[in-house]
N, CA, C and O atoms as a MOPAC input file, in Angstrom:
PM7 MOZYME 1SCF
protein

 N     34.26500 1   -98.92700 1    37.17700 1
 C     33.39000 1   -98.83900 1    36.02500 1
 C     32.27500 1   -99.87500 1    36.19900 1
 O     32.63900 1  -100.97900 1    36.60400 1
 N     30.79700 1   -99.66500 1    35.92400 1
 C     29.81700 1   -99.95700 1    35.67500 1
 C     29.37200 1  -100.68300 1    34.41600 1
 O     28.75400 1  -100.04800 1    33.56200 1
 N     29.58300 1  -101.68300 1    34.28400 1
 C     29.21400 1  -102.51000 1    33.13900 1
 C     28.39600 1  -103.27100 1    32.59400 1
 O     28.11700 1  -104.31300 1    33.18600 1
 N     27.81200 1  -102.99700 1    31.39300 1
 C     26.65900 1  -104.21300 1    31.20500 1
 C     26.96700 1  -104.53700 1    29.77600 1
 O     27.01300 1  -103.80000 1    28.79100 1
 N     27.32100 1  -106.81200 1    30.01100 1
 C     27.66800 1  -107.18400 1    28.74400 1
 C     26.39400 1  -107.06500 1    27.99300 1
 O     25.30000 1  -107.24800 1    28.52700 1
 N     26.53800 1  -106.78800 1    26.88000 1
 C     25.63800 1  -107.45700 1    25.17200 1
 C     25.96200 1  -108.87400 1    25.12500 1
 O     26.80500 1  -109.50700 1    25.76100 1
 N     24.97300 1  -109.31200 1    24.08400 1
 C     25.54100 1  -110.61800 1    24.10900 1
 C     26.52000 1  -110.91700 1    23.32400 1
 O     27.22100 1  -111.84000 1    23.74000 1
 N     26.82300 1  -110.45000 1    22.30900 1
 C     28.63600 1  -110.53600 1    21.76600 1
 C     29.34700 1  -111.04700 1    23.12900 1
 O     29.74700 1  -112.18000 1    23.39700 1
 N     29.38200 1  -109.80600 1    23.94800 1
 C     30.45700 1  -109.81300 1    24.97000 1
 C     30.10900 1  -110.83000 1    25.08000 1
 O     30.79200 1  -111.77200 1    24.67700 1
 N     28.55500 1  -111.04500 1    25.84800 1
 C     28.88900 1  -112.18100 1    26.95400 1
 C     29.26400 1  -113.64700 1    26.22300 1
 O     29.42300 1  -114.59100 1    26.99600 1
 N     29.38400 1  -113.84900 1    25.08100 1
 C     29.28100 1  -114.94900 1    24.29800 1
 C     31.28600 1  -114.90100 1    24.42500 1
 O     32.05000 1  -115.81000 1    24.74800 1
 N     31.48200 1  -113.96700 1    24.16300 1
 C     32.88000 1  -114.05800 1    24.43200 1
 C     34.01200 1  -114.42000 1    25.74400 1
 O     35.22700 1  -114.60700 1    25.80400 1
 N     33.06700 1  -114.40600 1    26.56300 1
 C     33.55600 1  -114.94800 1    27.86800 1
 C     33.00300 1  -116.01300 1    28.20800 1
 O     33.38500 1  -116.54700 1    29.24900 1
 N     31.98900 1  -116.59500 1    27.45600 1
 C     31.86900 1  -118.31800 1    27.93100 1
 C     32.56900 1  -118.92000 1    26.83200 1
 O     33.33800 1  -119.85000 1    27.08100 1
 N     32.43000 1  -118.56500 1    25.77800 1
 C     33.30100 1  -119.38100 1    24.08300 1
 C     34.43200 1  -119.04800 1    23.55200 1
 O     34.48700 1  -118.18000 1    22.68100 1
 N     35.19300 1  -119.50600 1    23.87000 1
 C     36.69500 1  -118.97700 1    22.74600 1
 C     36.86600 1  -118.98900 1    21.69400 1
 O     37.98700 1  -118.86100 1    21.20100 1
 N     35.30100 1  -119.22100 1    20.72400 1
 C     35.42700 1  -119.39400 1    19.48800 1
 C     34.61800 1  -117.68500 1    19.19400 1
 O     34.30900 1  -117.23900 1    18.09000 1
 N     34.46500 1  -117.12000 1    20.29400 1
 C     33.94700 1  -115.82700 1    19.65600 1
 C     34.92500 1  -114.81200 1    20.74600 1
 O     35.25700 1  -115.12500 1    21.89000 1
 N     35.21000 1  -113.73500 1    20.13900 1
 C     36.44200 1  -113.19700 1    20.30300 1
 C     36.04200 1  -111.49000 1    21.32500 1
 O     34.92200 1  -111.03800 1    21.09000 1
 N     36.58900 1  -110.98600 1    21.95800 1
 C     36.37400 1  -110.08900 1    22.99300 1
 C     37.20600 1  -108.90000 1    22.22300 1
 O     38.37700 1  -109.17800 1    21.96400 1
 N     36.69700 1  -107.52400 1    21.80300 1
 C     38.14300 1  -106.20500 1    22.08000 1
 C     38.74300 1  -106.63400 1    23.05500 1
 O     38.15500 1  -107.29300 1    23.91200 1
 N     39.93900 1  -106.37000 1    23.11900 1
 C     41.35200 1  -105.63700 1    23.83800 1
 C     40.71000 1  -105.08000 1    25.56200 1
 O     40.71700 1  -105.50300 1    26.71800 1
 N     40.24600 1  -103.98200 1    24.84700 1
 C     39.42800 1  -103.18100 1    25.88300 1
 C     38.24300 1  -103.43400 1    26.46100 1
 O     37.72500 1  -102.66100 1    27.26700 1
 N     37.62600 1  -104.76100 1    26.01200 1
 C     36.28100 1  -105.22400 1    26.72600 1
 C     37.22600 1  -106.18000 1    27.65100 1
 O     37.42600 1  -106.04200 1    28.85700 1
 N     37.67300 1  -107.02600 1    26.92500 1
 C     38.58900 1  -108.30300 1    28.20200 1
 C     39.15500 1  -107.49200 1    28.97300 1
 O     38.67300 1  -107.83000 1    30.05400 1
 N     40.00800 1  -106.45400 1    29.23200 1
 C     40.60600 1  -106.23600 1    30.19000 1
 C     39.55500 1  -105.73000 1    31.40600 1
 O     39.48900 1  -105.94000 1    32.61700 1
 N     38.83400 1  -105.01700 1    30.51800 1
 C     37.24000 1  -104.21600 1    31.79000 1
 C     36.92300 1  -105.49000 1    32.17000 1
 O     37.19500 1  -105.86600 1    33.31000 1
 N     36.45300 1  -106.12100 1    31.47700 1
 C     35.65400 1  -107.60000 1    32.41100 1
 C     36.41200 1  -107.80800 1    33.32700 1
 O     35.95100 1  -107.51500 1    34.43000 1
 N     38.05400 1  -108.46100 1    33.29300 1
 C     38.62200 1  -109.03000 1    34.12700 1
 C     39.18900 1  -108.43000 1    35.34000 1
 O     39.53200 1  -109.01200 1    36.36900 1
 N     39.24700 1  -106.88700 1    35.00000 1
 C     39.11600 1  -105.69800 1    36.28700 1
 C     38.44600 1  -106.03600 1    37.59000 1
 O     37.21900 1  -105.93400 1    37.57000 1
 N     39.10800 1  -106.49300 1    38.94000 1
 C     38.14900 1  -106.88400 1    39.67400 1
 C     37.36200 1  -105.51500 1    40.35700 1
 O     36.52000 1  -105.65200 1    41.24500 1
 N     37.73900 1  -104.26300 1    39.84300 1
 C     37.41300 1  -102.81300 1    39.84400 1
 C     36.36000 1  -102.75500 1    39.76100 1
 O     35.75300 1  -102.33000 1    40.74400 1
 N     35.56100 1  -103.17000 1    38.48800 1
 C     34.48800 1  -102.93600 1    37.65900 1
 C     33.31300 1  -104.25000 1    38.27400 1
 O     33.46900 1  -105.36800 1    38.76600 1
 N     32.21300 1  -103.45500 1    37.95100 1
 C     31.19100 1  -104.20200 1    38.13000 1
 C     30.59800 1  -104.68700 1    36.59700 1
 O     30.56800 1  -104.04500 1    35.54800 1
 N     30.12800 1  -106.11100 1    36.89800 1
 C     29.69700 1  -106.47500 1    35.56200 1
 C     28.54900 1  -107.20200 1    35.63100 1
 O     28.28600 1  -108.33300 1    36.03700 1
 N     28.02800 1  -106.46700 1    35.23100 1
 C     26.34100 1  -106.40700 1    35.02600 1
 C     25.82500 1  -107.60100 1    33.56300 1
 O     26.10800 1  -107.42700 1    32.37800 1
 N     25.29800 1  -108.36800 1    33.95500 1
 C     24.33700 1  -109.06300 1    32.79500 1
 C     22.26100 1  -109.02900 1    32.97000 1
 O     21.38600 1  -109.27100 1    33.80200 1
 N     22.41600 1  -108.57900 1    31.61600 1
 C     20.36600 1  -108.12100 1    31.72200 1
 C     20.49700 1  -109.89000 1    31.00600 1
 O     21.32900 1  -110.36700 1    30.23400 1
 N     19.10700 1  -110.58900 1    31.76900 1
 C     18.47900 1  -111.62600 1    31.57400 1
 C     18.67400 1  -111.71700 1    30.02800 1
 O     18.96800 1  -112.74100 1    29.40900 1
 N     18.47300 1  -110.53100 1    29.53400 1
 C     17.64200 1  -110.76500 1    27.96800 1
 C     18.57400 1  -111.30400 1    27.19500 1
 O     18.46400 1  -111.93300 1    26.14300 1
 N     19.85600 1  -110.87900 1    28.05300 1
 C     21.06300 1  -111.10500 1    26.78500 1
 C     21.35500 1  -112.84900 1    27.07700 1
 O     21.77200 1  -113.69800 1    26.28900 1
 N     20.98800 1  -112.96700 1    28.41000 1
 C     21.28700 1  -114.78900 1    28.07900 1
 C     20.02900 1  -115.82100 1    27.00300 1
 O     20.17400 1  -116.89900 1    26.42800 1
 N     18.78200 1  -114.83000 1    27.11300 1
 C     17.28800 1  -115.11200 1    26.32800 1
 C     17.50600 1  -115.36000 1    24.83600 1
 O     17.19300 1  -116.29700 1    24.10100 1
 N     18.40500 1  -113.73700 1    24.55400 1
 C     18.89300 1  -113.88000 1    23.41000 1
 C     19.82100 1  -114.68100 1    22.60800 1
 O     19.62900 1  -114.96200 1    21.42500 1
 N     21.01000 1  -115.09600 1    23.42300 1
 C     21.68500 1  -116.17100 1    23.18100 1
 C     20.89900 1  -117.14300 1    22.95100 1
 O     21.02400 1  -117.55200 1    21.79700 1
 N     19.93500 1  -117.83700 1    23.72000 1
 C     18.95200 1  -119.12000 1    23.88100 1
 C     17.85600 1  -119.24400 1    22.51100 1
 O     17.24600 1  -120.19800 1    22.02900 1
 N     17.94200 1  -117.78300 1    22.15600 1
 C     17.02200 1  -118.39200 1    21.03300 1
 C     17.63200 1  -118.43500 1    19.66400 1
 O     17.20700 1  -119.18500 1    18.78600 1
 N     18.66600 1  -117.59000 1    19.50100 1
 C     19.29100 1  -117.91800 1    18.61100 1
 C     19.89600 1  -119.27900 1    18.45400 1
 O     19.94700 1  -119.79600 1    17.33800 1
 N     20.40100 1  -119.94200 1    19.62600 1
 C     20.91800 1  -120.98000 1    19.48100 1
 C     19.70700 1  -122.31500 1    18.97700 1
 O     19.71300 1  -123.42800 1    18.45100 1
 N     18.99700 1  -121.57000 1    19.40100 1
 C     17.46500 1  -122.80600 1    19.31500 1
 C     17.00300 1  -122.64200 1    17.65700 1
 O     16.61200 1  -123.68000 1    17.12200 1
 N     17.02800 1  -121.60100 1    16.96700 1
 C     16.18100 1  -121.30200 1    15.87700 1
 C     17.97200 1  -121.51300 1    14.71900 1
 O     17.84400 1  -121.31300 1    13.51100 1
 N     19.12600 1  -121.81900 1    15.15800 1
 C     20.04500 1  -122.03900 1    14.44100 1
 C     21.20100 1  -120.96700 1    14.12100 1
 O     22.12900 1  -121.27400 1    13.37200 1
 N     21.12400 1  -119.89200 1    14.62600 1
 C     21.67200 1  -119.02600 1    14.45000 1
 C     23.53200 1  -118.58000 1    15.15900 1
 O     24.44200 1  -117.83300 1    14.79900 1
 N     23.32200 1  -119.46500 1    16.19400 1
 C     24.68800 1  -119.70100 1    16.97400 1
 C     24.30400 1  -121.41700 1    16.50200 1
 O     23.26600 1  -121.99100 1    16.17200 1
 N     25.76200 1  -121.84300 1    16.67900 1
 C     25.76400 1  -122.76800 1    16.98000 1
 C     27.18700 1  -123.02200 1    18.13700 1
 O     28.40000 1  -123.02200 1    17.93000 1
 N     26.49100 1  -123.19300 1    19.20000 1
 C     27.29900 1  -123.20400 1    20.45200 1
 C     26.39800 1  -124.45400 1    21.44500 1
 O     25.41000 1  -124.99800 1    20.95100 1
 N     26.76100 1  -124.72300 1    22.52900 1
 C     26.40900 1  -125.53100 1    23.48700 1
 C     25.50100 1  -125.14300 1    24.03700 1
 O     25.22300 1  -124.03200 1    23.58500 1
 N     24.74400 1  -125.48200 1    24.91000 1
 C     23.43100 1  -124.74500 1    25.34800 1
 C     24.11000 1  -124.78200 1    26.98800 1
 O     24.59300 1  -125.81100 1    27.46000 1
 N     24.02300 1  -123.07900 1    27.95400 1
 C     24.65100 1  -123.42200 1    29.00800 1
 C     23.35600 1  -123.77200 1    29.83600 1
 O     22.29000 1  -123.15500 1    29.85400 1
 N     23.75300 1  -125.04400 1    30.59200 1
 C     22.86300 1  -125.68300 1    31.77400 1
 C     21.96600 1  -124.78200 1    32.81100 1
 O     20.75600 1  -124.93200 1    32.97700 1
 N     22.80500 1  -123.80300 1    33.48700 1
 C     22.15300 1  -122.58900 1    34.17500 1
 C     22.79600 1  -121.42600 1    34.51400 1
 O     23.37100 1  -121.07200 1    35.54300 1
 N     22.54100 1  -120.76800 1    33.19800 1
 C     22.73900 1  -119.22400 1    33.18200 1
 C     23.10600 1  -118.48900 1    34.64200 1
 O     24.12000 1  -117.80400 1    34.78500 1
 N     22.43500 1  -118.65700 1    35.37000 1
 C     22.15600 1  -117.83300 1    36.56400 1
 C     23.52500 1  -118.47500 1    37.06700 1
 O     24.44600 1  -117.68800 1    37.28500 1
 N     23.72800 1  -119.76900 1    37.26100 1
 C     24.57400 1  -119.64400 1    38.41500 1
 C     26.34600 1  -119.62000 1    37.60800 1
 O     27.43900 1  -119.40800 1    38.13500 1
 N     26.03400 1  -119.88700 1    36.38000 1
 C     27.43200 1  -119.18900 1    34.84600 1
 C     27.98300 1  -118.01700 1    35.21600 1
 O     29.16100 1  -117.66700 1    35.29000 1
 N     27.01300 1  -117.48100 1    35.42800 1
 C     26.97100 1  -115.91700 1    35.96900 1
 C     27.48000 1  -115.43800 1    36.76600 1
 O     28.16600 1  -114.42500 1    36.63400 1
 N     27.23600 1  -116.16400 1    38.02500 1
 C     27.26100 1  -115.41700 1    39.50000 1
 C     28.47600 1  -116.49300 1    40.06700 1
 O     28.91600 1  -116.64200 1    41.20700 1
 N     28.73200 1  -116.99100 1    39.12700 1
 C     30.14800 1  -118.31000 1    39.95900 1
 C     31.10000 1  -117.24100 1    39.41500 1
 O     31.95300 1  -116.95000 1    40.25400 1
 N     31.21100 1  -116.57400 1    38.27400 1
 C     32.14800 1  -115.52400 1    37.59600 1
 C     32.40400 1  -114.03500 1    38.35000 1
 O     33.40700 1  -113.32400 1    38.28400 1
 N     30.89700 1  -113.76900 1    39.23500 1
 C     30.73600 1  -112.63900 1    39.78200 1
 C     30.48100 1  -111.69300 1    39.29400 1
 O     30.76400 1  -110.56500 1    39.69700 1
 N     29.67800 1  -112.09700 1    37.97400 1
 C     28.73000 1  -111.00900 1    37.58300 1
 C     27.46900 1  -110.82000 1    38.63200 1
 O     27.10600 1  -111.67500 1    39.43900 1
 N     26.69500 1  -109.10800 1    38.39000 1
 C     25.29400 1  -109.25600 1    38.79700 1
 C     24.53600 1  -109.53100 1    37.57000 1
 O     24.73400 1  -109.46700 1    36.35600 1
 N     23.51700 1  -109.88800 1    38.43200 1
 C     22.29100 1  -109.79300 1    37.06100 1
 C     22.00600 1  -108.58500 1    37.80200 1
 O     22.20300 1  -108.18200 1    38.94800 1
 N     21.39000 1  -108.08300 1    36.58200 1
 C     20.55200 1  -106.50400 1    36.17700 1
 C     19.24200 1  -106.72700 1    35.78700 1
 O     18.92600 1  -106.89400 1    34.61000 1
 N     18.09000 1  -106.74400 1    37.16300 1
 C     16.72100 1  -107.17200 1    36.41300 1
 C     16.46100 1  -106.17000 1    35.73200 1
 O     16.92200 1  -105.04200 1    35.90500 1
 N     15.29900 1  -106.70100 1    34.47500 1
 C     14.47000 1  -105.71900 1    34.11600 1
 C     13.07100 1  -104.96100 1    34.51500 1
 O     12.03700 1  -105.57700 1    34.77300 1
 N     13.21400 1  -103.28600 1    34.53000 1
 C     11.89900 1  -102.98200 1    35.44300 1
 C     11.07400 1  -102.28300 1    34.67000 1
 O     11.58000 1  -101.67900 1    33.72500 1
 N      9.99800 1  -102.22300 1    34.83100 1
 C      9.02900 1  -101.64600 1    34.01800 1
 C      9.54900 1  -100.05900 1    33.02000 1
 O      9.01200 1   -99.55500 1    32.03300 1
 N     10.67400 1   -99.67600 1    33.73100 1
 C     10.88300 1   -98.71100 1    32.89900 1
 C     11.86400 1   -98.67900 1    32.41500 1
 O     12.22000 1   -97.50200 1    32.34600 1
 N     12.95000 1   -99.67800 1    31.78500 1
 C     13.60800 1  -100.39800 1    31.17700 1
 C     12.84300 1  -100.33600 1    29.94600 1
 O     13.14600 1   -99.55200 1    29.04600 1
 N     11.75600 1  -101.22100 1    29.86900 1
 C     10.94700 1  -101.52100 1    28.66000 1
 C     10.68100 1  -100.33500 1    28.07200 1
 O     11.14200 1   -99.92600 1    27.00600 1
 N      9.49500 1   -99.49000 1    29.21100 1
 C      9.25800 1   -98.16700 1    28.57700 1
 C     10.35800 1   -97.15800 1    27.81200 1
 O     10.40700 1   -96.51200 1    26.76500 1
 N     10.94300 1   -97.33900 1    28.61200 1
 C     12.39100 1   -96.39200 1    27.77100 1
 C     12.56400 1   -97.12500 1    26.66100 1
 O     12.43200 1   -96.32100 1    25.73800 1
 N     12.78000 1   -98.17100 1    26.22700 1
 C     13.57300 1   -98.94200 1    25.60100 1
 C     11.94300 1   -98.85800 1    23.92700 1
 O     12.03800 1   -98.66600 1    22.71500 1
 N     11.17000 1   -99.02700 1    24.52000 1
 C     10.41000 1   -98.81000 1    23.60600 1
 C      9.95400 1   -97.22800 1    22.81500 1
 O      9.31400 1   -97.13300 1    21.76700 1
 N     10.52700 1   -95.99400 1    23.71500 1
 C     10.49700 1   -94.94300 1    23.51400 1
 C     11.76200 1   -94.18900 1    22.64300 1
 O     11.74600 1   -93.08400 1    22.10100 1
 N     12.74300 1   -95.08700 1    22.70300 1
 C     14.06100 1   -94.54800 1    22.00400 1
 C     13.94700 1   -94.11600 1    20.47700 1
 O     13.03600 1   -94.52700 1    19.75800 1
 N     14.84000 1   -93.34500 1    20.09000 1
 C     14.69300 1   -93.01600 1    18.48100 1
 C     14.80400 1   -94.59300 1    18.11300 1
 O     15.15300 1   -95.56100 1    18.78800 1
 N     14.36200 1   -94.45900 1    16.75400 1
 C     14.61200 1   -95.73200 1    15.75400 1
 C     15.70500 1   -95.61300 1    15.07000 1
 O     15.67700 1   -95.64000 1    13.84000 1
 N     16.95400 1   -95.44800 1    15.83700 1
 C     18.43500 1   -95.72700 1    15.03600 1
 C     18.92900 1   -97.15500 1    15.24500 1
 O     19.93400 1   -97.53600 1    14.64500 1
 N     18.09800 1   -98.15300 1    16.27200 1
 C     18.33400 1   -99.33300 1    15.94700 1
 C     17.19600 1   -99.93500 1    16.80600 1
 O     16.68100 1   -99.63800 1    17.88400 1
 N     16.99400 1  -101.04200 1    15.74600 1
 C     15.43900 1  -101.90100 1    15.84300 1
 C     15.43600 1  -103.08000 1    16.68900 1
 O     14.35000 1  -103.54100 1    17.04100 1
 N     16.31200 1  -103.52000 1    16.98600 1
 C     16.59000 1  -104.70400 1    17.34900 1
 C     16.11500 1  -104.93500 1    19.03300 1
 O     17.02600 1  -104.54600 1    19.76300 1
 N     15.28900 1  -105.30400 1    19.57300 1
 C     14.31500 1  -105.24500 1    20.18600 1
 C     15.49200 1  -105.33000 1    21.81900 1
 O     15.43600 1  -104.50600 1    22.73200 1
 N     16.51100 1  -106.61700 1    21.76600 1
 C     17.23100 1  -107.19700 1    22.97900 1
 C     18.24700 1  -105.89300 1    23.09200 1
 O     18.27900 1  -105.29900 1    24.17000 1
 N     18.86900 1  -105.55300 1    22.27000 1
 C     19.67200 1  -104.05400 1    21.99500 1
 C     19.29800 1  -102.76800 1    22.77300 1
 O     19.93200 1  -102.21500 1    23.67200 1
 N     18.13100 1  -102.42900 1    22.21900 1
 C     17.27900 1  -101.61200 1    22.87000 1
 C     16.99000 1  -101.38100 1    24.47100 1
 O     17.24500 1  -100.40900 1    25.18100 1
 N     16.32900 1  -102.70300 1    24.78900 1
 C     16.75100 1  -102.58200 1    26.28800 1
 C     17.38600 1  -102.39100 1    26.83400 1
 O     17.12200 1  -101.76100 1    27.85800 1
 N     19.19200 1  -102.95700 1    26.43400 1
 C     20.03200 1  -102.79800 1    26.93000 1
 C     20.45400 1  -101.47500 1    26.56100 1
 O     21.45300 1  -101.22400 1    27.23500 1
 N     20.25500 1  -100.80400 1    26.04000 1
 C     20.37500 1   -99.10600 1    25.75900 1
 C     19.60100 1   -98.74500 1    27.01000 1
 O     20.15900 1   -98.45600 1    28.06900 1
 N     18.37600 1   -98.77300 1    26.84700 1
 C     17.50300 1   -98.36200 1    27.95700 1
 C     18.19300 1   -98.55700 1    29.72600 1
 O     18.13000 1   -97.73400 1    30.63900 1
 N     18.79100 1   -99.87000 1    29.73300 1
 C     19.12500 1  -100.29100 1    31.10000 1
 C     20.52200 1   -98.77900 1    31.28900 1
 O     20.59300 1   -98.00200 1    32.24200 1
 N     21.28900 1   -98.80100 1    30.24300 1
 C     22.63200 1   -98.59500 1    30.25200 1
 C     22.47300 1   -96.99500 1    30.82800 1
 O     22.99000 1   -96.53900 1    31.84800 1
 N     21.65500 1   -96.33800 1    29.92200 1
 C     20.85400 1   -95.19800 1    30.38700 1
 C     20.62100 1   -94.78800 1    31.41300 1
 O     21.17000 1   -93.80100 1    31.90300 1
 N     19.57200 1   -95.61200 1    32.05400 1
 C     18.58500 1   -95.72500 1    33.37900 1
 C     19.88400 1   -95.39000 1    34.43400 1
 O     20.06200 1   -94.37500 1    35.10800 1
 N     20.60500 1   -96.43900 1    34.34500 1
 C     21.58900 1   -96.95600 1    35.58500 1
 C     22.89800 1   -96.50600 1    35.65200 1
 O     23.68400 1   -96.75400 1    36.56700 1
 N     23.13300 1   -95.78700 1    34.58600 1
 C     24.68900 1   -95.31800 1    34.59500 1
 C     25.67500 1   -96.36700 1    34.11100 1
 O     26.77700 1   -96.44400 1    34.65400 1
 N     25.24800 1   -97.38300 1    32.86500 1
 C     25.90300 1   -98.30200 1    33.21500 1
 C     26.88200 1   -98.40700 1    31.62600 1
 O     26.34800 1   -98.06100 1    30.57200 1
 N     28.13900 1   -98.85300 1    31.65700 1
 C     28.69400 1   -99.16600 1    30.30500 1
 C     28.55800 1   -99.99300 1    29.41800 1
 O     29.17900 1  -101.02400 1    29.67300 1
 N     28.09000 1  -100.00900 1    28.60100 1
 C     27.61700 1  -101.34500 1    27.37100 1
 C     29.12900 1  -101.72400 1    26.89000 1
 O     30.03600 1  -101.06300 1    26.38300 1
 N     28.99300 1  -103.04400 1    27.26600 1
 C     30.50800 1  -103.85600 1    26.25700 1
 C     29.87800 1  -104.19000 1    25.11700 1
 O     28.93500 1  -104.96200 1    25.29200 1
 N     30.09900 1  -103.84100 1    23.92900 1
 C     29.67900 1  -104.20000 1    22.29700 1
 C     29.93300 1  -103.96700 1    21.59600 1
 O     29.98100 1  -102.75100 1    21.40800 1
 N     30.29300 1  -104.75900 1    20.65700 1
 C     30.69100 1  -104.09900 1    19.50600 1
 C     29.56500 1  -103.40900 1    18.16300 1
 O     29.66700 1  -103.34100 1    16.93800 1
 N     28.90300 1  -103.14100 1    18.79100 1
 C     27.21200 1  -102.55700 1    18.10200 1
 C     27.72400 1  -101.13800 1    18.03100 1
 O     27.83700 1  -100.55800 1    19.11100 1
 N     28.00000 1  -100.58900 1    17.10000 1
 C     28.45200 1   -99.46300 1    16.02400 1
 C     27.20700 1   -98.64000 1    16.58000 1
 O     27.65300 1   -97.65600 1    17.17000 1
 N     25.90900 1   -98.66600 1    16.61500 1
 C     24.91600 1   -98.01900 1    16.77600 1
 C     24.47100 1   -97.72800 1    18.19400 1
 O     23.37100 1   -97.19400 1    18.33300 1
 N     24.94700 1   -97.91700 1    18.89500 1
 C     24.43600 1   -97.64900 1    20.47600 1
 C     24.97500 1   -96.25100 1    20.56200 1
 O     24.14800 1   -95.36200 1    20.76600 1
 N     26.17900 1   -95.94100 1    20.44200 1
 C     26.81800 1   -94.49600 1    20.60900 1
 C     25.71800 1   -93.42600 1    20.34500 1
 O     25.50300 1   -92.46600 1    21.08500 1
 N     24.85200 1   -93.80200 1    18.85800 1
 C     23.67300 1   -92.91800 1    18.33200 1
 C     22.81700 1   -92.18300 1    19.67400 1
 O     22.54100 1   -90.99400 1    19.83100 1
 N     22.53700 1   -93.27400 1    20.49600 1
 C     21.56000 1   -92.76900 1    21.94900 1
 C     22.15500 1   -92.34100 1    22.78700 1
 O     21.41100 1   -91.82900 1    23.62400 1
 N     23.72500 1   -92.23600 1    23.15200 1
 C     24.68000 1   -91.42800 1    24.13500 1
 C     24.79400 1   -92.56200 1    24.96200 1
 O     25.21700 1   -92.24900 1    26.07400 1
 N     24.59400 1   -93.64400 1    24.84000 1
 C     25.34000 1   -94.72200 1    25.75500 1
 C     26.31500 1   -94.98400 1    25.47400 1
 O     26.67000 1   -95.38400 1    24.36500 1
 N     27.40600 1   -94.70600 1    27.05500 1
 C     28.56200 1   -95.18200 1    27.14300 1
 C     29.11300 1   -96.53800 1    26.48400 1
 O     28.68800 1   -97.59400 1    26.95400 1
 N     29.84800 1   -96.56800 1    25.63700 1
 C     30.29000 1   -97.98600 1    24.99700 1
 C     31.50800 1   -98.73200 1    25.10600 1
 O     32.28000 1   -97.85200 1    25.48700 1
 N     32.15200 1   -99.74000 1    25.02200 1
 C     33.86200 1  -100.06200 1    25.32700 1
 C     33.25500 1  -101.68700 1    24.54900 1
 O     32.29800 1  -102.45800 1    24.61700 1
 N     34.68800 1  -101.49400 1    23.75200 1
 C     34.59400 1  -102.76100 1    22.95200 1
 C     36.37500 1  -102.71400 1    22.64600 1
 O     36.90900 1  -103.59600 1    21.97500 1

């Protein structure tokens, strides 16, 4: 399986104070599955934490958080955006969106617990 965390997920595998489905922890820890992180979702973490909205630790460097765990990163490409800006308006949320768009593009599974992604036919597991 093909995976790409949200940031729920990914917040759930660096913090034990925020909690994973059943069925997302076991996919992550699958050495089966590939697990994909889009930039935006560590962006998104970063600004929430900055403007007050998490209150968590700030991680030192994302990139290598990441890739010491054996996730990929999943860049974003010009038609990521485009898609992502072209989707119905069943959800607004700008970092979401992309990751709909990526999940789309690439064949890939969204870990989230976002009720609204299913709306666009992206694969979901939470």
């Amino acid at each position: 399986m093909r995976l790409l965390l949200d940031a729920p997920a990914l917040l759930g595998v660096f913090f034990s104070s925020f909690r994973l489905g059943k069925r997302a922890r076991i996919a992550i820890a699958d050495l089966n599955n590939q697990v994909w992180i889009c930039p935006a979702s560590a962006y998104e973490i970063e600004w929430k934490r900055r403007i007050g909205k998490l209150q968590i630790p700030a991680v030192a460097d994302w990139q290598a958080a990441l890739t010491s765990r054996g996730y990929l990163l999943k860049p974003v490409a010009m038609e990521h955006f485009v898609a992502a800006a072209n989707l119905p308006m069943h959800h607004r949320d700008p970092w979401d969106r992309l990751l709909i768009a990526q999940a789309l593009a690439d064949n890939l599974t969204i870990v989230s617990p976002d009720r609204e992604f299913p709306a666009y036919g992206a694969p979901t597991l939470w």
